[in-house]
PABATOR-433625 format. One record per residue (C-alpha): chain; x negated, y negated, z negated. Coordinates in Angstrom, 2 decimals. Each point is the difference from the previous one (the first is absolute). Example, Ala and Ser with C-alpha at 12.3 -4.5 7.8 and 13.67 -1.06 7.14 Angstrom:
+-------+---------+---------+---------+
! chain !       u !       v !       w !
+-------+---------+---------+---------+
!     A !  -12.30 !    4.50 !   -7.80 !
!     A !   -1.37 !   -3.44 !    0.66 !
+-------+---------+---------+---------+
This chain:
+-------+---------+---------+---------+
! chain !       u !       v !       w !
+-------+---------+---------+---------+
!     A !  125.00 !   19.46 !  231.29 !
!     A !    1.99 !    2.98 !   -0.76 !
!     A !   -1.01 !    2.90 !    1.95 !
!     A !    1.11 !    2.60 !   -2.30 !
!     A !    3.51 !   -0.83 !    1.10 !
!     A !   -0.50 !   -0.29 !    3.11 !
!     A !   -1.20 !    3.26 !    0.02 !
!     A !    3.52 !    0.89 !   -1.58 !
!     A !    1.49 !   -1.98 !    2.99 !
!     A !   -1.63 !    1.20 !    2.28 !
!     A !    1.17 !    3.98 !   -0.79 !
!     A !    3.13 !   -1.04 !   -0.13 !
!     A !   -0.54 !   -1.34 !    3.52 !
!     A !   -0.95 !    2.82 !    1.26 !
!     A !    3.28 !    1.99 !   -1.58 !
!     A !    2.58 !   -2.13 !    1.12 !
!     A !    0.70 !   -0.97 !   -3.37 !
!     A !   -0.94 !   -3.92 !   -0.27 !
!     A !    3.27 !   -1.85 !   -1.48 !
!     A !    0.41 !   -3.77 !    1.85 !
!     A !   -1.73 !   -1.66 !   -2.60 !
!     A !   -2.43 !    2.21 !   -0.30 !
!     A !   -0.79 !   -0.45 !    3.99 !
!     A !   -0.30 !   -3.53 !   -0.74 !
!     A !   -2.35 !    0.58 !   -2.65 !
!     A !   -1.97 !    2.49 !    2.42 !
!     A !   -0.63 !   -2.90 !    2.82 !
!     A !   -1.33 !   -2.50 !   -2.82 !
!     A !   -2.36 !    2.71 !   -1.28 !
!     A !   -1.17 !    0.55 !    3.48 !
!     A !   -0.08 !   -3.26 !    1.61 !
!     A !   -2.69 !   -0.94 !   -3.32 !
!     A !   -2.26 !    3.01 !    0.44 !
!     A !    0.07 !    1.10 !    3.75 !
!     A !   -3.37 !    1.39 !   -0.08 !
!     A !    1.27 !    2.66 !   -3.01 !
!     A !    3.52 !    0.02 !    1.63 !
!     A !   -2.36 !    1.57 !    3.36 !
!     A !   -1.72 !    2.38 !   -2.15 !
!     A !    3.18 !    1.84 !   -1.86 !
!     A !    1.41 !    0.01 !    3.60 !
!     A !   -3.22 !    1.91 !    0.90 !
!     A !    0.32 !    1.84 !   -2.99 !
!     A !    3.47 !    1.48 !    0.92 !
!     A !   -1.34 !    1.01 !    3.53 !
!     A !   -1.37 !    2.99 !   -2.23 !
!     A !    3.04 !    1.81 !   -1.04 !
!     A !   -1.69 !    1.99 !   -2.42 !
!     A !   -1.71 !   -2.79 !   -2.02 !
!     A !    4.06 !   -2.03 !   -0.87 !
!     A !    0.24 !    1.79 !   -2.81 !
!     A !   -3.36 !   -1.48 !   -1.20 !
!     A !    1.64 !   -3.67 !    0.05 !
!     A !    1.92 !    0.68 !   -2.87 !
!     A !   -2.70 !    0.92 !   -1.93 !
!     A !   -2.43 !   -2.57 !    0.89 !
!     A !    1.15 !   -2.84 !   -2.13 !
!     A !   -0.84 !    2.58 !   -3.09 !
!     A !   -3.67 !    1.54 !    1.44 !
!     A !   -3.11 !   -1.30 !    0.66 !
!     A !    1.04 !    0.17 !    3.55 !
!     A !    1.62 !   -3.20 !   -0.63 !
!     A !   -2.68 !   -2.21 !   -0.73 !
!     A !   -2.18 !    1.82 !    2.63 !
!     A !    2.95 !   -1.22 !    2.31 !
!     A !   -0.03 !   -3.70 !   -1.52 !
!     A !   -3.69 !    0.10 !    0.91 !
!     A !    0.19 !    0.85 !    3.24 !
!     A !    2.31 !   -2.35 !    1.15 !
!     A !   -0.30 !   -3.08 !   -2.22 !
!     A !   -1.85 !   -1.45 !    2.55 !
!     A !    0.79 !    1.33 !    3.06 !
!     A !   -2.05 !   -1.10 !    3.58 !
!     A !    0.73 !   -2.00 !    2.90 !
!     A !    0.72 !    2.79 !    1.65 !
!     A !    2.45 !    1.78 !   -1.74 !
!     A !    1.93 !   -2.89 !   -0.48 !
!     A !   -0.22 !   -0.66 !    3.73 !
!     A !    1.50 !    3.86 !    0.31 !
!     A !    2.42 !   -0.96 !   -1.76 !
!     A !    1.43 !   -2.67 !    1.56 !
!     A !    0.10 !    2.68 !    3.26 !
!     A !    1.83 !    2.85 !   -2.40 !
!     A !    1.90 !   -2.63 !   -1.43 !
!     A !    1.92 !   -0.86 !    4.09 !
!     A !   -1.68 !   -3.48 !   -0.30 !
!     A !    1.77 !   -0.91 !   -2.72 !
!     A !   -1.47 !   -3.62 !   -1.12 !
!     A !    0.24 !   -0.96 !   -3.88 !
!     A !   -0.40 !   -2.83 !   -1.38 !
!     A !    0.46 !    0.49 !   -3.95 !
!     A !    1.24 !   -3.49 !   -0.67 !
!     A !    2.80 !   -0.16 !    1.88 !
!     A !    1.63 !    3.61 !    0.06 !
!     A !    0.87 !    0.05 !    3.62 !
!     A !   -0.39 !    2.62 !    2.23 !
!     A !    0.15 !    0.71 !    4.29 !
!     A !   -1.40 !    2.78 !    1.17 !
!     A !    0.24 !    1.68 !    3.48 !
!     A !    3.05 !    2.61 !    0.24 !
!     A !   -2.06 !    3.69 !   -0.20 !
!     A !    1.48 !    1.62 !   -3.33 !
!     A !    3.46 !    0.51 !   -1.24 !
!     A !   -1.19 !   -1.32 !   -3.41 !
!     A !    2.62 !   -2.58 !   -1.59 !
!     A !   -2.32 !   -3.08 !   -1.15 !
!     A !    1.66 !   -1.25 !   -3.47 !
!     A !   -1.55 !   -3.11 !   -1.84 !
!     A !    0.60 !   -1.84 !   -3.00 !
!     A !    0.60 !   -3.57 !   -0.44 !
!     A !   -1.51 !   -2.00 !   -2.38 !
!     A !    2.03 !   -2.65 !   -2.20 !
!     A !    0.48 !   -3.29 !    2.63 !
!     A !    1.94 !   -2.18 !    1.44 !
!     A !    1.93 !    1.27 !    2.95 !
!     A !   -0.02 !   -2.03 !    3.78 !
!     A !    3.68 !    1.43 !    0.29 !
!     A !    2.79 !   -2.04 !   -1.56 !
!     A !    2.84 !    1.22 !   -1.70 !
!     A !    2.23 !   -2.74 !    2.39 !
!     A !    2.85 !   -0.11 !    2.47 !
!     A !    2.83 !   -2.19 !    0.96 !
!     A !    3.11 !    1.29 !   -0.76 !
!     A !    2.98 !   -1.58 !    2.43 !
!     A !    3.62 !   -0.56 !   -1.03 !
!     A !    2.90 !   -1.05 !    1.66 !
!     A !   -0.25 !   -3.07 !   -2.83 !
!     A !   -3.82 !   -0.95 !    0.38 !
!     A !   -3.65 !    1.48 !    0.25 !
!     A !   -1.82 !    0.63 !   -3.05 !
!     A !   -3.60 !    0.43 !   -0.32 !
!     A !   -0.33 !    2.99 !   -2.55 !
!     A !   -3.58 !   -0.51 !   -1.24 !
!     A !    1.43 !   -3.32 !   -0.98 !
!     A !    3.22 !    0.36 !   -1.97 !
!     A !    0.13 !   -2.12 !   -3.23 !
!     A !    2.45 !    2.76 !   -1.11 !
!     A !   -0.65 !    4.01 !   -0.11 !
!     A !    3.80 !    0.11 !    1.33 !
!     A !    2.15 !   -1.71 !    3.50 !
!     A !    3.91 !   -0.20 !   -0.83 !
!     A !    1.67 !   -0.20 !    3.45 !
!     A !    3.80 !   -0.37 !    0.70 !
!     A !    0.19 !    3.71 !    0.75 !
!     A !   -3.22 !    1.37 !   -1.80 !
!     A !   -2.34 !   -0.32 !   -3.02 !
!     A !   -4.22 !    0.83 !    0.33 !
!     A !   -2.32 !    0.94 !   -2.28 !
!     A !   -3.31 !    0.17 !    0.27 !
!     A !   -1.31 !    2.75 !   -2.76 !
!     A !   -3.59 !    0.63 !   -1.69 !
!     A !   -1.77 !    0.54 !    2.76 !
!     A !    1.32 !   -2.50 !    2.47 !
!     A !    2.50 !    2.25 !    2.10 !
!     A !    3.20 !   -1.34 !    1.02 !
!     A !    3.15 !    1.84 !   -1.56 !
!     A !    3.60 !   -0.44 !    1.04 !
!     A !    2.22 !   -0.35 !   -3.63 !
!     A !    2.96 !   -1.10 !    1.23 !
!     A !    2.26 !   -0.22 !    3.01 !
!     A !    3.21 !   -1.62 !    0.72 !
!     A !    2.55 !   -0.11 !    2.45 !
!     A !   -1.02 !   -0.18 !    3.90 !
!     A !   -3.09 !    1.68 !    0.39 !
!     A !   -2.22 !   -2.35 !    2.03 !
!     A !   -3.71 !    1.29 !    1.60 !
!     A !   -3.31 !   -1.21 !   -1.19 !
!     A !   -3.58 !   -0.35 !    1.61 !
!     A !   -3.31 !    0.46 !   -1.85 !
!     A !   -2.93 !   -0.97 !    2.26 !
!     A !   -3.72 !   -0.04 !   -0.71 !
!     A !   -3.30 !   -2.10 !    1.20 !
!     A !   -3.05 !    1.10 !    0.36 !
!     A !   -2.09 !    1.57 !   -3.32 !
!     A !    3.65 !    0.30 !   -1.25 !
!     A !    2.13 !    3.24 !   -0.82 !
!     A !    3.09 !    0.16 !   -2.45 !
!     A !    2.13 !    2.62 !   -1.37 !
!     A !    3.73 !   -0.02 !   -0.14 !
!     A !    2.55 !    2.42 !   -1.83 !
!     A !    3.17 !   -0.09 !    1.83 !
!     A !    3.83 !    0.24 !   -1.36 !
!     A !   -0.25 !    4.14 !    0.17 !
!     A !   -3.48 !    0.10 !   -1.79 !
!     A !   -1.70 !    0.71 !    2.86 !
!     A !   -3.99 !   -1.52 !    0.03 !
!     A !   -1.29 !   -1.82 !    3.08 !
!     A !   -3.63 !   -1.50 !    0.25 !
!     A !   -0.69 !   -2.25 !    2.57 !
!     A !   -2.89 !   -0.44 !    1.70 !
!     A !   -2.13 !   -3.28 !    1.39 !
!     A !    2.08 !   -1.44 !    2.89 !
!     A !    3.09 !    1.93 !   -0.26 !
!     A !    3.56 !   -0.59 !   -1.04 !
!     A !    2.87 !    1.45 !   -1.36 !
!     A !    3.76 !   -0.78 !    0.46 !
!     A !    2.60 !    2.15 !   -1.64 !
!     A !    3.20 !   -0.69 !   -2.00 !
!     A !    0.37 !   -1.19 !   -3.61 !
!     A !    2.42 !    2.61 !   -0.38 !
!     A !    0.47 !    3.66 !    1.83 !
!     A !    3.28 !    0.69 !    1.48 !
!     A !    1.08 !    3.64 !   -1.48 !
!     A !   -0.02 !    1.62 !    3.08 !
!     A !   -3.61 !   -0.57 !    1.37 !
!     A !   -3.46 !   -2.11 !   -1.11 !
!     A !   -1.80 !   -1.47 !    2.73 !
!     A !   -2.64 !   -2.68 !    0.48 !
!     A !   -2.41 !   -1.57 !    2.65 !
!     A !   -3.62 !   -0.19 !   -0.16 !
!     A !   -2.77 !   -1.74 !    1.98 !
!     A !   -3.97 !    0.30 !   -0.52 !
!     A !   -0.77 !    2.56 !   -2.55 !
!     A !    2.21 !    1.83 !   -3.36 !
!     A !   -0.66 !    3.16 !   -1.90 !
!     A !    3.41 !    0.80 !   -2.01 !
!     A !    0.80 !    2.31 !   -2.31 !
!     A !    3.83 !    0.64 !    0.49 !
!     A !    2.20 !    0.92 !   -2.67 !
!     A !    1.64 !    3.32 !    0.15 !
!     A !    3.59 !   -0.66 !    1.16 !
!     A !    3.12 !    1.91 !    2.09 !
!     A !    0.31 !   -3.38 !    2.15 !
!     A !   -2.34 !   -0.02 !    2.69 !
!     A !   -3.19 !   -2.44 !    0.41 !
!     A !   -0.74 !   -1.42 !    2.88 !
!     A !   -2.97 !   -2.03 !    1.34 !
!     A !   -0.07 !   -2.40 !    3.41 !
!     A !   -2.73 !   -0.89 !    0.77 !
!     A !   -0.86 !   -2.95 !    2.64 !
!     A !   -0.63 !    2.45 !    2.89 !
!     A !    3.35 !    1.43 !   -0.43 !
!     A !   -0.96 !    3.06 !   -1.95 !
!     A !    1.92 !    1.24 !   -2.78 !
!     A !   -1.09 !    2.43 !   -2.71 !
!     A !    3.13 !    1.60 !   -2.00 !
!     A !   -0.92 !    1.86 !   -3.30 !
!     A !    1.60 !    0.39 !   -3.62 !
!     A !   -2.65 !    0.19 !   -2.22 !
!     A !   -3.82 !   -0.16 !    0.72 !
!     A !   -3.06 !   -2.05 !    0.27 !
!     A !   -1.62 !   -0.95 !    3.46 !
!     A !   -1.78 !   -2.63 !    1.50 !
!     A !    0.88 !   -1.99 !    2.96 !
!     A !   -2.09 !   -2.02 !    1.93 !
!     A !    1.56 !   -2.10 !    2.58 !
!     A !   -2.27 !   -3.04 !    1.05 !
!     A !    1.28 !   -1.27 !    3.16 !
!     A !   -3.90 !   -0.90 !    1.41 !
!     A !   -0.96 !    3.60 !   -0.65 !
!     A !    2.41 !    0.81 !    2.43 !
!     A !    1.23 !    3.36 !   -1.59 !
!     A !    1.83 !    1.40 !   -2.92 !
!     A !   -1.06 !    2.12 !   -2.26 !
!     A !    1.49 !    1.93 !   -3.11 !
!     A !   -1.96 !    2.30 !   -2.77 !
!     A !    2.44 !    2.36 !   -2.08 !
!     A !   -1.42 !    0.25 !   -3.32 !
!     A !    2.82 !    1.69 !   -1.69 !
!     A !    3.40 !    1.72 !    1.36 !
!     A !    1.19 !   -0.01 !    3.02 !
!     A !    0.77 !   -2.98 !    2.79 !
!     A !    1.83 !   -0.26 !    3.73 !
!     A !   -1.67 !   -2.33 !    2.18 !
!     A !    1.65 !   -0.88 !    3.22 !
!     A !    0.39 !   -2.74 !    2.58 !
!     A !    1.65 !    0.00 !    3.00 !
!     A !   -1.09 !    3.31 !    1.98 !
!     A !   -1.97 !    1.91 !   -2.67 !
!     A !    0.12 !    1.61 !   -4.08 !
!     A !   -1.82 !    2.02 !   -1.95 !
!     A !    0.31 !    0.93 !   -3.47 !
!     A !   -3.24 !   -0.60 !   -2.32 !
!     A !   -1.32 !    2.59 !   -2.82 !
!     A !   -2.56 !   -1.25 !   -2.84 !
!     A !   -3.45 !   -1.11 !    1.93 !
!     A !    1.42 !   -0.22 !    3.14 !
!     A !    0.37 !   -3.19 !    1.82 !
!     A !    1.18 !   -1.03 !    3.03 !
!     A !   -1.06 !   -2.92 !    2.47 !
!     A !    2.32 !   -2.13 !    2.35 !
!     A !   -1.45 !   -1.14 !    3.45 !
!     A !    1.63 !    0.98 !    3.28 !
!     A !    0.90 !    3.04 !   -1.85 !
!     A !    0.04 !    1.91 !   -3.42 !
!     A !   -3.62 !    1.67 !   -1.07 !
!     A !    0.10 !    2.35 !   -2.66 !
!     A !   -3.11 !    0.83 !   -2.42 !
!     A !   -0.77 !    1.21 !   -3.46 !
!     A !   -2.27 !   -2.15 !   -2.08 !
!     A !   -0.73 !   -0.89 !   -3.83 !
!     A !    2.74 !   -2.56 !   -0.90 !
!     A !   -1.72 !   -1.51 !   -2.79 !
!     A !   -2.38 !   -1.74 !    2.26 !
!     A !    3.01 !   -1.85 !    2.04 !
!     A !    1.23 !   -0.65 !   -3.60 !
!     A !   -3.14 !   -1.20 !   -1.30 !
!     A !    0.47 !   -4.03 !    0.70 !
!     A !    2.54 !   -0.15 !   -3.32 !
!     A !   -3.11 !    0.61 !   -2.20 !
!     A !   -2.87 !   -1.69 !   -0.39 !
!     A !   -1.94 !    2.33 !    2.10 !
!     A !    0.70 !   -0.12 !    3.61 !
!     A !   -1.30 !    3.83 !    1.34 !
!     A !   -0.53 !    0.83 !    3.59 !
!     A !   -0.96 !    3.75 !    1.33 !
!     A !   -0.31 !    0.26 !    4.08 !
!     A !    1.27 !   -3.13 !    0.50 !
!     A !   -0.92 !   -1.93 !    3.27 !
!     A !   -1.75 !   -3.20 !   -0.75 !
!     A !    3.00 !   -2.34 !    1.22 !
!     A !    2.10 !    1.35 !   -2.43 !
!     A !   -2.44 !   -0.68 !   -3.05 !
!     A !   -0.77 !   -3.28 !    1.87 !
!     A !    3.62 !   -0.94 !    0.00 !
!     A !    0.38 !    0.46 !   -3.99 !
!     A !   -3.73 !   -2.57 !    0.08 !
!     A !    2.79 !   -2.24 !    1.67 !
!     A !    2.96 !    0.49 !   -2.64 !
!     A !   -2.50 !   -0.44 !   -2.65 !
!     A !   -2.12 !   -2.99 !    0.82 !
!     A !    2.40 !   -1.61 !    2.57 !
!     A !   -3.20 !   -0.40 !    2.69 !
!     A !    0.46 !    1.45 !    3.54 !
!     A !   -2.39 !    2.57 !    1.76 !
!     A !   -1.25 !    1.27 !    3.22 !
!     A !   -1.18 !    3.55 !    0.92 !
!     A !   -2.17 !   -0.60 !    2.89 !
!     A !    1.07 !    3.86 !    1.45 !
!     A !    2.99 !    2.39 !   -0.06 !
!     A !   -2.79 !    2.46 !   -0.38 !
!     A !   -0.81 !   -1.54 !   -3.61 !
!     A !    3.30 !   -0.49 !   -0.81 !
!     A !    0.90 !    3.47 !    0.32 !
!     A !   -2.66 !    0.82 !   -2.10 !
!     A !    1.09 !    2.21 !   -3.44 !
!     A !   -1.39 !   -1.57 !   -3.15 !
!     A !    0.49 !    1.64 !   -3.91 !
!     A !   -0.72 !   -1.99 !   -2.79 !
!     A !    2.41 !   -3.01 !   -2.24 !
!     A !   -0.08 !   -3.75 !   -0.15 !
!     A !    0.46 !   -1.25 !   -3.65 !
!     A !    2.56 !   -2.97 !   -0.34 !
!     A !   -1.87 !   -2.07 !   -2.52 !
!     A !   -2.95 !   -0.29 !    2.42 !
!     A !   -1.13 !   -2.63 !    1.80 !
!     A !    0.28 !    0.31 !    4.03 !
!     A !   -3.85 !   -0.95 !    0.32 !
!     A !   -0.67 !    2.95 !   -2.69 !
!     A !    2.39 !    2.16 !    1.92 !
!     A !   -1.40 !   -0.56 !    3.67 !
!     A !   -3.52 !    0.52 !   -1.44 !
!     A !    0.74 !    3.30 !   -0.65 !
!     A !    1.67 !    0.72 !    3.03 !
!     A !   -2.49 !   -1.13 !    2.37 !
!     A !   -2.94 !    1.53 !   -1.37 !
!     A !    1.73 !    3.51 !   -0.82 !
!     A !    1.80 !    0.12 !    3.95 !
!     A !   -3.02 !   -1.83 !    1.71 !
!     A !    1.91 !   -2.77 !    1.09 !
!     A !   -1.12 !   -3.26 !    0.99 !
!     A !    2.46 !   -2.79 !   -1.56 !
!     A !   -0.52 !   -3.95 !    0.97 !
!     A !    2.53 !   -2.43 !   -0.93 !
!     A !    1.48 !   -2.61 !    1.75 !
!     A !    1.53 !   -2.39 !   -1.86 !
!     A !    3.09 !    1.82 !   -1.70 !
!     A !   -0.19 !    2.57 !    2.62 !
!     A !   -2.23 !    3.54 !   -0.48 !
!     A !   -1.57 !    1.62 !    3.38 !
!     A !   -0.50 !    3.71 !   -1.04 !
!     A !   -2.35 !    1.89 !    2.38 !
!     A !   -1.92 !    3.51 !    0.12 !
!     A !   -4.15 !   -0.37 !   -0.96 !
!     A !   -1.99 !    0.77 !    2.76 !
!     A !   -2.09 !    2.27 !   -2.76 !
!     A !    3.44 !    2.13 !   -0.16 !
+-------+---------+---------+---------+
């Protein structure tokens, strides 16, 4: 176990000066040695004894510290659990819930295996439906187009002839897919969602139609982009990255500005969205500032949550594993969770972890999961 660096970590922690890998690096250290994670957090309590971290890895102190905590009690690894806003870790599996209380972002790293999420989609033509996990060729020659599908898998228009025509890409459950369209622009599609836009922009404006879930990264253009979504919402930017979630059983729309600048409007209401700032669509427009990168987070193979109710990490259980759920209480749905789901876990690993650490009870029946509030909570 290193502890000298996370020592080093730790500082750094403390002066706003932890890079994002080193943060990752930071929660592994941690989540293997709570009991001396507890005692350098009890350590910097005492303002005047920081400096002496960064001289204990080179004193006597050092080893007096080892000692002391090598093997810590019952006790102070029960305190830590409290300190620690009932976080629950399991070391095996890397995945973390924890009740909402700190404003902490929870970063993990995955280990080398297979992913449950497919790199798959259909992709619908006016000429046929191809299945794109399945193509005998890395390329789809149409009367009016040519595909190719590059290194990593992502579709790429070449070539485009004559009448532009509109196609679809729509994904299952455990899939996503990324697409680069005819301008360059980059749009990732997540589990249950589709896409329909045209093989070829017209000069004067770039539009497409979305359903389910799509963060894109739009390429910088004077022609205007423009999003519909299925609840008659359009988003209008030139060159930015957002995420819009549109699933019509959530019963709302929502859209995350990562980067630049966006116009959302339907029928009676705008606004226009700065960095961090999202908007949600439900019998009105509702305007708040939040991180981005966690609305963002389902394109990598971390999925991170921070004050998120419970329904809306229970919905992404649902995209993942393609099993349905039931919250037995608006009261627990409503409830504000932090913590990430890996995607190369299993769903029993996963819902381990997330009944123990939100004292939950979880009985299944049959395909379907009953999710209800311990009577210990």
């Amino acid at each position: 176990m290193n502890r000298s660096r996370l020592i080093d970590l730790y500082i750094k922690k403390i002066k706003n000066s932890l890079s994002d890998k080193e943060k990752d690096e930071l929660d592994i250290l941690r989540f293997q040695d709570p009991a001396y994670y507890e005692w350098l957090q009890s350590i910097a309590d005492n303002g005047s004894l920081l400096e002496e971290l960064k001289k204990i890895n080179k004193t006597d102190a050092y080893q007096k510290a080892i000692k002391s905590i090598h093997n810590p009690t019952r006790r102070i690894a029960l305190n830590f659990m409290k300190v620690a806003s009932i976080v629950i870790v399991l070391l095996g599996s890397w995945f973390i819930f924890k009740l909402s209380e700190s404003p902490q972002q929870e970063q993990i790293t995955v280990q080398n295996e297979t992913s449950i999420i497919k790199n798959s989609a259909q992709l619908i033509t006016n000429e046929q439906t191809y299945e794109l996990d399945k193509l005998a060729d890395n390329e789809i020659k149409g009367k009016n187009f040519k595909l190719v599908k590059d290194k990593n898998n992502q579709l790429k228009y070449e070539q485009q002839n004559g009448t532009s025509e509109y196609h679809t890409v729509k994904t299952a459950t455990s899939n996503q897919y990324n697409i680069t369209l005819s301008d360059g622009s980059q749009i990732y599609i997540n589990s249950n969602s589709q896409v329909k836009y045209p093989v070829r922009f017209s000069p004067h404006k770039r539009e497409i139609f979305i359903e389910g879930e799509v963060y894109c990264e739009i390429a910088k253009s004077k022609v205007p982009f423009v999003i519909h979504t299925s609840n008659r919402e359009n988003i209008r930017v030139l060159g930015t990255k957002f995420n819009v979630r549109n699933y019509t059983l959530e019963g709302y729309t929502e859209v995350t500005l990562a980067e630049g600048k966006v116009k959302v409007s339907d029928d009676q209401n705008e606004c226009i969205l700065k960095p961090d700032q999202q908007v949600i669509i439900n019998d009105g427009f509702k305007l708040q500032s939040v991180e981005s990168s966690y609305y963002t987070s389902w394109t990598k193979p971390v999925i991170r949550f921070h004050n998120m109710r419970l329904e809306r990490v229970i919905n992404s259980f649902e995209q993942l594993y393609g099993v349905d759920f039931e919250i037995e209480s608006e009261e627990l749905k409503d409830r504000l969770i932090a913590g990430g789901i890996i995607k190369n876990k299993s769903l029993k690993q996963n819902l381990r972890i997330l009944k123990e650490s939100c004292n939950l009870i979880i009985n299944q029946n049959n395909n379907k999961y009953l999710i209800k509030e311990s009577l210990s909570n």
